[in-house]
Structures are given as C-alpha cells and as structure tokens.
N, C-alpha and C positions, 0 to 999 in steps of 0.2 A: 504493500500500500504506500510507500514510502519512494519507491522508484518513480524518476522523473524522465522526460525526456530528454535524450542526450548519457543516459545514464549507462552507455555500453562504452567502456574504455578500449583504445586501440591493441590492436592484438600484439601480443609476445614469445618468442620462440626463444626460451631460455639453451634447449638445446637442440640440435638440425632435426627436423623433424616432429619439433613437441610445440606445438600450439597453447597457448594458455591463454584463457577469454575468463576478462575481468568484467565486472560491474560494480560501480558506485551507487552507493547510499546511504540512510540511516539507519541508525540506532535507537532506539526512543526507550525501550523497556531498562531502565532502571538508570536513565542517561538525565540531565538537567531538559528543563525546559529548551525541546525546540529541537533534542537529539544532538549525536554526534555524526559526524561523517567518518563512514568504513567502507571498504571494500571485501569484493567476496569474487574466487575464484570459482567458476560455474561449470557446468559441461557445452558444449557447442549446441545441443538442441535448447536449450534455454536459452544464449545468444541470442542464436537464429529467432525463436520466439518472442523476443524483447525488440528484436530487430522489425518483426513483423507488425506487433502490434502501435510500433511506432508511425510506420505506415499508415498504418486504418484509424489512426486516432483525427478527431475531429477538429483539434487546434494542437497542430503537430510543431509547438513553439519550444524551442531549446529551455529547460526549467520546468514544462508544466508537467503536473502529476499524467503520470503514464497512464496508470487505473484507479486509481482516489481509494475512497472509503467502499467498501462494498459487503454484500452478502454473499459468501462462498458455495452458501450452500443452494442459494437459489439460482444463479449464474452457471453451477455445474452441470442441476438441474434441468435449465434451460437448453444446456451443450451435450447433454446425454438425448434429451427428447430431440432435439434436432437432427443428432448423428441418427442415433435409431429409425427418424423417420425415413420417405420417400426422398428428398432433397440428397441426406446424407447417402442414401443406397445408391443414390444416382452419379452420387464421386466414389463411389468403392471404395465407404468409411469400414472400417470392422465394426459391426455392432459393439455398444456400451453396456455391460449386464450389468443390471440392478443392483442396488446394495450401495451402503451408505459411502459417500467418501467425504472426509472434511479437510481442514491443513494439517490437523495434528496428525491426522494418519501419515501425510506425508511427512511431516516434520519426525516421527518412529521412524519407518520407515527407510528414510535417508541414513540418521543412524544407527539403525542396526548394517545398513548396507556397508556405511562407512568403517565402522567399527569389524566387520570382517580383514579389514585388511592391516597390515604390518601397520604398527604403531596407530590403529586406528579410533583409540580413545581419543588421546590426543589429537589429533585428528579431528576428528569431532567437535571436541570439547570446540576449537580454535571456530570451527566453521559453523556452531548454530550458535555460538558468543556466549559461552555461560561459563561462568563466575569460576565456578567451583569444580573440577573435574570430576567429585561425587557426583553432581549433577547428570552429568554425563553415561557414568556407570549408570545410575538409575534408569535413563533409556534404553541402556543395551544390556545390562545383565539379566532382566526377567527372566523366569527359567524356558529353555528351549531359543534363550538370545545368540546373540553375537558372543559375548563370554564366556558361554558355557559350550556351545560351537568349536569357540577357539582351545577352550581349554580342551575340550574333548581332544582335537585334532594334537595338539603340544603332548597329551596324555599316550596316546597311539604311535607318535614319533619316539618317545622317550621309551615305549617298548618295546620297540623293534629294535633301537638302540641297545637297549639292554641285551638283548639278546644276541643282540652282533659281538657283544663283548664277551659274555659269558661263552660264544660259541670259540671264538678267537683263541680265550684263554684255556677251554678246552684241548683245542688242537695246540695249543702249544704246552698242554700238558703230556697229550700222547705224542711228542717230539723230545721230552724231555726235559723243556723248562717251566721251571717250579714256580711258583705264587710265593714271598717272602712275607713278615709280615707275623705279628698275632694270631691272626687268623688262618696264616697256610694251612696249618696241620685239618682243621677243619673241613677247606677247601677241598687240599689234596685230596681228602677220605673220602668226601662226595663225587667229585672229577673221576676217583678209581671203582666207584661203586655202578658210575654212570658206564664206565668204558667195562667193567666186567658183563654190564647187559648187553654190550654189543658183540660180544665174543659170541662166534655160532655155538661152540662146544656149551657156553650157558644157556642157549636161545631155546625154550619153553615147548619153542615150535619152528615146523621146517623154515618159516620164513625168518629172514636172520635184519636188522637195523641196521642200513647202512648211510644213507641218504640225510644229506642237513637237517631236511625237514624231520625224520625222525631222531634224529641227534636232538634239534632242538625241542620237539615235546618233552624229552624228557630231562632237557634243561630250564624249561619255563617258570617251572614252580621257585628254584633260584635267582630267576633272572629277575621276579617280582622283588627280592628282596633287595635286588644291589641299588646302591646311590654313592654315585660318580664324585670323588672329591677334589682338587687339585693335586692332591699329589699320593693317592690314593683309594684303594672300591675298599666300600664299607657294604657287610652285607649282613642287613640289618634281621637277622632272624628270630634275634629273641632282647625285648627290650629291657629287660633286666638285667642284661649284659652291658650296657651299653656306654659306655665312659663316658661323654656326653650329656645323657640325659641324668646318670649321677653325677655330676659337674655342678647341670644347671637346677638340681632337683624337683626334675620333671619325670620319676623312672615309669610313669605309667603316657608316655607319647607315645604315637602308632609314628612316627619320624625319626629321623636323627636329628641332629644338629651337626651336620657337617661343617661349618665354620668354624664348632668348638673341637674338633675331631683333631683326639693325640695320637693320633694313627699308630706309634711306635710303641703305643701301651694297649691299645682300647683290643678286646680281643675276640671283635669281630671284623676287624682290618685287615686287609694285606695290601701289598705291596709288588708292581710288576715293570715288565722292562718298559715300560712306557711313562712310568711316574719317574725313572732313574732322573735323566734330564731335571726334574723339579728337584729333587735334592741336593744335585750336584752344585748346580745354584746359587742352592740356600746355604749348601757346605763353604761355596766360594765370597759371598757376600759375607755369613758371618766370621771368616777368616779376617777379611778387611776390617769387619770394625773391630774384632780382635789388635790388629796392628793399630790403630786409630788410637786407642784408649789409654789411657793415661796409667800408669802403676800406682797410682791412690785409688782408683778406683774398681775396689775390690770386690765389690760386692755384682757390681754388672759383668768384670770379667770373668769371675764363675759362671753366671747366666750364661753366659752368650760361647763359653768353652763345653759347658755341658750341652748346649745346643750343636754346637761345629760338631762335639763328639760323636752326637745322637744321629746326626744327616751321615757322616762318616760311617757309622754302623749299618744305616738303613741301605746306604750305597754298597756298601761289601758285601751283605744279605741279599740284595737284589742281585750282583754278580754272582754269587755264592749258587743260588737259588736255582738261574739263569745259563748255568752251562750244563750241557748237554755228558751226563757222566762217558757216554761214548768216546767222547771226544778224551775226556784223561786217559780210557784204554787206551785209545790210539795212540796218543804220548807217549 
C-alpha cells in the first residue's frame, strides 16, 4: 500500500549473469510518523508486475501511490471471479479454485519458502523487517515448518555421516589399525564381534554378509551413538559413563557435551588416525608457550607441560595403535 510510482529501482548485476530487481519504499509499522524509507530485493515476476501496473494506472505521475489503501480480500475476489469466468477462459487463464487467500497467507508462506534455504532465518528475518529474529522463528518453526524440515534433512545427513565413519573405521580395523583412546578396548570388542559374523564358517546360514550395505546394518545400532569431536569420536553408549556430563552434573542427559570432552580420560573416547593432525598441533602450540613463559611462573608451566605431555601420549597411542602388526613381521 505504501509503493509509489517510480518505485522500481534500476536493475543490478552484482555478478555476470545474476540480475537483482530492487524496489523502494516504506516502513510504517513501528517506524515515526510518516514511515521510513527501505528497500526490498524482489523476484522478477513482481518487477515485471509493478512494472505493469504502473502502466494501467490512471495518473501514472512519478510519487503517486501505485495502489492506495485497499481491501485485499475483495479485489482478489473480484480477480478470481473474472479469471474463472468467460473473458478469463477466453485468454487461456488457468482457473482460480476456491478457498480463502488473504496477505498473511502470503506473508507465511514467503517465509516458510525462504526459511528452507541456507541461512534462511536470517534471511527472513532481514526481508519481512522484524525486530527480533524470534519473531521470525515463530513463522517458520510451526510443526511440519521450514525448521523442523531443515532439521529433519541436517538429522538424515549427520547419519549417513555417521555411518560412513563407523564403516571406514571398521575396514580399517580389519586392515589392522586400531582405534586409541579410552574407549579402544571397547570398540575393538564390538569391531571383532561385528567381523566374526561375517566369517562364512560363523554364518547361521548358506548365505554369508559381505556387501557395505550389510556390513552397515549391523553397524547402525553404533553409529546412532557416535558424536564427532574435534579431535576425537565419543561414542556415547551409556551416560553414566560419561566424563562430561559428570563435569557439568548433568549424569542423566541423553547428549554429550562434546566441548567439555577430556577425550584422554572420558572412557567412552577414542582416538584415530584422522584426529593425529589435531594433537600434533596442540603438542606444537603448547610447546611455544612452554618456551614463552617466564621461570616464576610456576604454576601455569605445570598446566601447560602436563598438557604438551598428554597431546605427546595421545600422539604415540594413535601411532602405536595405527601400525599394521604385519608390517613389524616384515621388519
């Protein structure tokens, strides 16, 4: 209601190929007397729309209100019985089916659309101008939303995920190298319990598991438990266990707290050739401030030598862990 004419800005191609259609206007809802002036990136059929109706307008003078004050619902009304009739049939309209539509449907609508995509709250939030990005959630997280959509989707990636890893570190068990770590000995037991079922001589029946996909059924139930750390899989089986959530005493979470995670103590941790790299690191950083540090300050160079020692240990364990015994015969 607020759009004037003259209120399509020239077009922009920030990069070859990408078109971007702005339009000017106001703000009034919670703005001083008389609004602010904003812009809003649009899609080209809204353009083009803005563009036409400036056409058919009756005093088509640079400033004046484009469509004023109006009734949405009876305007619609009017555009739905027109398409449906004889006239519209006569331009090869698609009919209009029945049923309410107002602005707020479209104002949901938009974002829940918008809210599907990469960073699409924000998004959002910036494009219908509201305050508070709560606000915004409350449009799209209703249940069967854009949020629970998205989460679904992030939930479904993260266990395929898991499962690629638990399969990897599988076959690099039956290669040889070993999971370090708290938790190996646990692992290992499972990993060897897993690969005794695939041996024909165990197999119940003639037909024998060979195939990822049955490798990985009968890694699944595992793979629900693992969560990915920076320098570390935690595989959260039993939360009583959990160094973590005795830390923060929380022993009854269905989570970790991977942030608080002492990987080198907690003893459902381990440790593999892929976290090496993150210790070596932290072996090499706290080396530096080791040399940094002044000889009165005794109390932090404990800290930080018991830390250098502890990345030192995890690094040797992961080597340790990590060679292939074949390989010392062969030596």
């Amino acid at each position: 209601m607020e759009l004037r004419i003259g209120c399509r800005l020239p077009l922009e191609e920030p990069v070859p190929g990408f078109t971007r259609h702005r339009i000017a206007g106001k703000v009034v809802k919670g703005q001083p007397l008389g609004g602010t002036d904003d812009e809003w990136v649009v899609i080209e059929p809204v353009y083009r729309a803005i563009e036409l109706a400036e056409q058919l307008h009756d005093d088509a003078g640079d400033g004046v209100l484009l469509f004023g004050r109006f009734a949405f619902s009876v305007r619609y009304r009017w555009f739905r019985n027109w398409v449906n009739s004889q006239a519209g049939q006569r331009l090869g309209l698609a009919p209009i089916p029945a049923g309410p539509v107002n602005l707020r449907m479209l104002r949901r609508n938009s974002a829940l659309e918008m809210a599907y995509r990469p960073g699409g709250v924000l998004a959002t939030k910036i494009h219908l101008k509201h305050i508070a990005v709560a606000t915004t959630e409350g449009y799209a997280s209703r249940p069967g939303g854009a949020q629970a959509e998205l989460l679904a989707e992030v939930n479904k990636y993260e266990s395929e995920r898991n499962l690629d890893l638990v399969l990897a570190e599988f076959r690099n068990y039956q290669q040889g190298i070993l999971p370090a770590g708290p938790g190996a000995r646990s692992l290992t037991e499972f990993f060897a319990s897993v690969d005794a079922k695939l041996e024909p001589a165990a197999a119940s029946a003639p037909r024998t598991q060979r195939s990822d996909r049955d490798v990985l059924n009968l890694l699944t139930k595992r793979a629900e438990t693992l969560h990915v750390g920076p320098a570390n899989f935690c595989w959260f089986t039993d939360p009583s266990r959990a160094l973590c959530l005795k830390l923060a005493g929380t022993p009854t979470a269905d989570r970790p707290l991977v942030g608080m995670c002492d990987s080198a103590r907690c003893p459902q941790a381990t440790h593999h050739p892929c976290h090496r790299p993150v210790w070596v690191e932290h072996a090499e950083r706290t080396k530096t401030f080791l040399g940094d540090l002044g000889k009165t300050r005794k109390t932090e160079r404990a800290r930080l030598q018991h830390d250098y020692d502890r990345a030192l240990r995890v690094v040797a364990e992961i080597d340790a862990a990590a060679t292939d015994p074949s390989d010392k015969d062969s030596a």
